[in-house]
N, C-alpha and C positions, 0 to 999 in steps of 0.2 A: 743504377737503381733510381737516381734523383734527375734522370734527365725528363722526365715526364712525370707519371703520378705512380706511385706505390699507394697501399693502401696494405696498412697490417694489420690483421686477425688475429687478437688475444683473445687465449682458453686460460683454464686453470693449469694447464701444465709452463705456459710461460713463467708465471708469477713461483713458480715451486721452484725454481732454479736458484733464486733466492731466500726460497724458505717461508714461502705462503701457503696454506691448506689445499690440498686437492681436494674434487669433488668428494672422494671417499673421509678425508681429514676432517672435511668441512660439517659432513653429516657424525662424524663422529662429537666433535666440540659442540655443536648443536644443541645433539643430545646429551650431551654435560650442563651446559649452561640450564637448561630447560627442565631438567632432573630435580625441581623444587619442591623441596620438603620440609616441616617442620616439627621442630620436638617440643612434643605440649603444648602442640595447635599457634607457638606464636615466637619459638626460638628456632630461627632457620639452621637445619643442618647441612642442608644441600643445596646444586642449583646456583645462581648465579643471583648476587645482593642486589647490583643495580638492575639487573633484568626486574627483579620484584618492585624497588622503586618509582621503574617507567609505570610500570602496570596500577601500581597505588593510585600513579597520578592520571591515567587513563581512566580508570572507574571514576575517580574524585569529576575527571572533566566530564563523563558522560552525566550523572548524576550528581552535582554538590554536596559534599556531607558523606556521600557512599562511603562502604569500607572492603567489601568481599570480594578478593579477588580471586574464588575460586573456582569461578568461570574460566577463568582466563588460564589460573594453573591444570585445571584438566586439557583444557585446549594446547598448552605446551606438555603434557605427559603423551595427548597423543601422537606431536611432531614427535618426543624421545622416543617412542616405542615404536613409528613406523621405521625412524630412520635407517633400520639394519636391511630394509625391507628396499628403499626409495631409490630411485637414481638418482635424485640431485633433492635438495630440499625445494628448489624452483619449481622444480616437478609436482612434489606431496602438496607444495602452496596451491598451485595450478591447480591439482586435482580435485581441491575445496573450495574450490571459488566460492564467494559467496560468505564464508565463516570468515567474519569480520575476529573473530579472537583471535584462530588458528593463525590468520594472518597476521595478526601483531606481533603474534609472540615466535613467530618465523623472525619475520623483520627482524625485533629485539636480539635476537640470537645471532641472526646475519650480521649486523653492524658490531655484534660488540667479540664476535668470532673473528672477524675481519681485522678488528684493529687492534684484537690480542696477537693475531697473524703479523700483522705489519711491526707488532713490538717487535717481535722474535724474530724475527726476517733479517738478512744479511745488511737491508738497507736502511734499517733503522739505526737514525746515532740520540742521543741525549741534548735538545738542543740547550740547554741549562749544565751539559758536564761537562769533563774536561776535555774529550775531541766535540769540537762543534763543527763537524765537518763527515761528509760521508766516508767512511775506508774503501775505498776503490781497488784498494788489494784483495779485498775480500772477496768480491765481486769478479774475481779475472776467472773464473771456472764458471763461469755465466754469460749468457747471449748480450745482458745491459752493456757491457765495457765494449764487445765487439762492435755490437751495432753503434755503437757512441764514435767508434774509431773510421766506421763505414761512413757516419754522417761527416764525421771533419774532415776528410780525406781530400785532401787540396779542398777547403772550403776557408775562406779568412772571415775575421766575423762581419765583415760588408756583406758577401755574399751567404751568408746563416739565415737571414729571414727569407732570404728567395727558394733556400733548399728545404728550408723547416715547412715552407709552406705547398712543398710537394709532396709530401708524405702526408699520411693519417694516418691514424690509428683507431680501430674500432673495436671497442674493451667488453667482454661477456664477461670479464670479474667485476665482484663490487669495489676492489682495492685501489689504490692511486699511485702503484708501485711506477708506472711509465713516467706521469708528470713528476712525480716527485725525483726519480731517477734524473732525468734530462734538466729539471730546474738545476738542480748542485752540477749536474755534469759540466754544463753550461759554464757555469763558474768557473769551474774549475782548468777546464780546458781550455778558454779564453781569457779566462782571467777579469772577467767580468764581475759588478756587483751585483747584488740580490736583486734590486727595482731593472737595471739592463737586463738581469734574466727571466726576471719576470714581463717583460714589456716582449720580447724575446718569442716566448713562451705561449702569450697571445696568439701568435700569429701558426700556433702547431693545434691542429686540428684534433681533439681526440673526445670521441663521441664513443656514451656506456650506456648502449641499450637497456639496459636491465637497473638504471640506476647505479650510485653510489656511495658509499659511507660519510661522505660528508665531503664537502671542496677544502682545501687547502687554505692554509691562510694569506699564502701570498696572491691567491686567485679572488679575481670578485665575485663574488658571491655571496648566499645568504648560507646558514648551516655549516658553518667552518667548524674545524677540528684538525690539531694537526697530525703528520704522522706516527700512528703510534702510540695516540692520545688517550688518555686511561679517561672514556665518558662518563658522568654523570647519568643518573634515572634522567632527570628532566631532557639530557642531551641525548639521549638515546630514544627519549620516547621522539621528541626533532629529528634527529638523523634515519628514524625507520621509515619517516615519510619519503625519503628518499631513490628508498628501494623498489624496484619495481616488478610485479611476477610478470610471467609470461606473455600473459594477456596484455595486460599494462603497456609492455615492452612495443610490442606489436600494434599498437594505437595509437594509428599519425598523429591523434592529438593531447599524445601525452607523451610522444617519447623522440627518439630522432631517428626513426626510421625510415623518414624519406630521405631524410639529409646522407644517411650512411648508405642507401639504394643508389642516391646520384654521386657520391664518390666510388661507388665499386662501378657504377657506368664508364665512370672517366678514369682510372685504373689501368696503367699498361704493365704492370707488376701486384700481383695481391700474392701476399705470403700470410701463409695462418703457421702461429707458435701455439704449439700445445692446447691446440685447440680440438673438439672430439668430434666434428660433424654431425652433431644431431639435426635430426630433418629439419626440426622448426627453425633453427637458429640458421642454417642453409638457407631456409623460404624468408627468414629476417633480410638478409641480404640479397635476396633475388631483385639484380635491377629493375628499377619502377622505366626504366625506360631503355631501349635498345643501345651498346655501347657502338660506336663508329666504326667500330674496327674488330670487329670480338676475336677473330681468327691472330689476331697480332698479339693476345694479352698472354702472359707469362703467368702460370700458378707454380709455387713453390709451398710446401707444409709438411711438416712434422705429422708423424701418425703412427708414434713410439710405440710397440707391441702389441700392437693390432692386425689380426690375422691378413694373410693375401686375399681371402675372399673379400674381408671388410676393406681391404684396401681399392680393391679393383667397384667394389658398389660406389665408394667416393669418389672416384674419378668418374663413374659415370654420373654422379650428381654435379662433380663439377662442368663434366662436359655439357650440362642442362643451364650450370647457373654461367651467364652472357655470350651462351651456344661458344664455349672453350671448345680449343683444339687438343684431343688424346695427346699426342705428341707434346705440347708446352706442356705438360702439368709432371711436376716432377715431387712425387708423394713418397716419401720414406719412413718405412716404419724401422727402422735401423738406426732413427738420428733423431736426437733431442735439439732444442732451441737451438743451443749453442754450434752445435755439430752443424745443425741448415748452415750456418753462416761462415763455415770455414771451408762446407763441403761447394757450396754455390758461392764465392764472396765477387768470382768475376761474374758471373751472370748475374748476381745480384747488385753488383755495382755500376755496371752496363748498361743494363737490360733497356 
């Protein structure tokens, strides 16, 4: 898998094996959070506190002195009421381009769904309780531990920065479930400290089109939070800038979409987990430039209960994206995350 370049495709089904929202979970919490109401115009019964807070302080910054955020609460009634309707809240954002409210109070909703996601997720531990450490037992019925086992496989940790840096990973979630995974795993496996693994870590590519809830602490960056971190209004209204819709995503000069075009160029392995083929996100990753070899590249992906007709239209999208060969692409809708990696692990370790 590491003798050349791999390059992984995270969907929302990867991150669920740990206990992150699917796109369907994700429009459901949405529409919770945004469900804000008040009893006798000024005692909130519903809806999410700090969601209201970021919003206060968004009219305060538009206007000084402002107070009315009931702009902004109809514009989040309308994200709850489409959502039974939407394919993705990306989508409903997408489709209002333009509505500076709707947008926010998407955002809002995305970051603070996200990282209620990441509390409750397998991978979260309490960095202040009594394990200060991830449970890795927990995690052995999920693709993290496997692929963890695929990376150190005769690798000693001399040889980690030269194999971390043939892999990518290109993330369609907002969540930080890979880097935060492989920081502690790091650790753990090696027996390294926090700054070795974070210096480490540098050197592992992982690029999220679509934005994300906020960088890590151990990462540099501005907008830190760490996993799992219960936001503030003011951190939330910060962390939404983060997020990026569709549009957004797809604008070489706001997002890293050339950069994730010339790693899937140079790619003699791309495997997508739980990822659902939407055209656009397909046309995300369409090489900006011809790969040298395209007939030698290997597709691997998950495509968990989704019909054979839907599966045979994805392989001929994939046979379009770096003119793939029918024959490499090996698409199962029979096998989760976990499953790719026990059903493939020599060809994925090979390849």
């Amino acid at each position: 898998m590491f003798r050349n370049h791999t390059v992984i495709v995270l969907g929302a089904g990867a991150s669920s094996e740990c206990g992150l929202p699917t796109g369907a979970d994700l429009r459901t919490r949405i529409a919770r959070l945004l469900d804000i109401r008040f009893k006798h115009g000024y005692e909130q019964e519903s809806g999410d506190y700090d969601i209201v807070q970021a919003l206060r302080l968004a009219v305060q910054k538009e206007r000084p002195g402002a107070g009315d955020i009931n702009p902004y609460l109809h514009a989040g009634w309308r994200i709850r009421d489409a959502m039974p309707q939407a394919i993705s809240i990306d989508n409903f954002i997408d489709t209002h381009q333009g509505d500076v409210r709707l947008e926010l109070c998407g955002k809002l909703a995305i970051v603070k769904a996200i990282l209620e996601g990441e509390k409750s997720s397998l991978l979260y531990f309490d960095p202040m309780g009594r394990r200060r450490r991830l449970n890795f037992e927990a995690l052995d019925q999920t693709w993290y531990n496997t692929f963890m086992q695929l990376l150190a496989q005769n690798c000693t940790i001399k040889s980690l920065p030269d194999r971390l840096s043939k892999v990518s990973f290109v993330v369609f979630n907002y969540d930080r479930c890979i880097e935060h995974f492989l920081y502690h795993s790091i650790q753990n496996v090696y027996g390294v400290g926090e700054s070795a693994a974070a210096d480490l870590m540098s050197g592992t590519t992982i690029l999220h089109p679509y934005g994300v809830v906020g960088s890590l602490p151990w990462k540099s960056g501005d907008q830190t939070i760490d996993f799992g971190e219960e936001a503030s209004g003011r951190q939330l209204l910060e962390l939404a800038s983060g997020i990026k819709t569709f549009t957004e995503g797809t604008d070489p000069s706001s997002s890293d979409i050339l950069k994730i075009r010339d790693h899937i160029a140079q790619a003699s392995t791309i495997l997508f987990l739980g990822f659902a083929y939407h055209a656009q996100n397909l046309e995300l990753l369409n090489p900006s430039r011809n790969h040298p070899d395209p007939v030698s590249v290997r597709y691997y992906g998950t495509a968990f209960g989704m019909s054979a007709s839907d599966c045979e239209l994805i392989r001929e999208d994939l046979v379009k994206l770096g003119s793939a060969r029918p024959d490499r692409i090996a698409l199962r809708s029979d096998k989760k995350c976990l499953d790719i990696f026990r059903e493939y692990w020599r060809g994925l370790a090979l390849g």
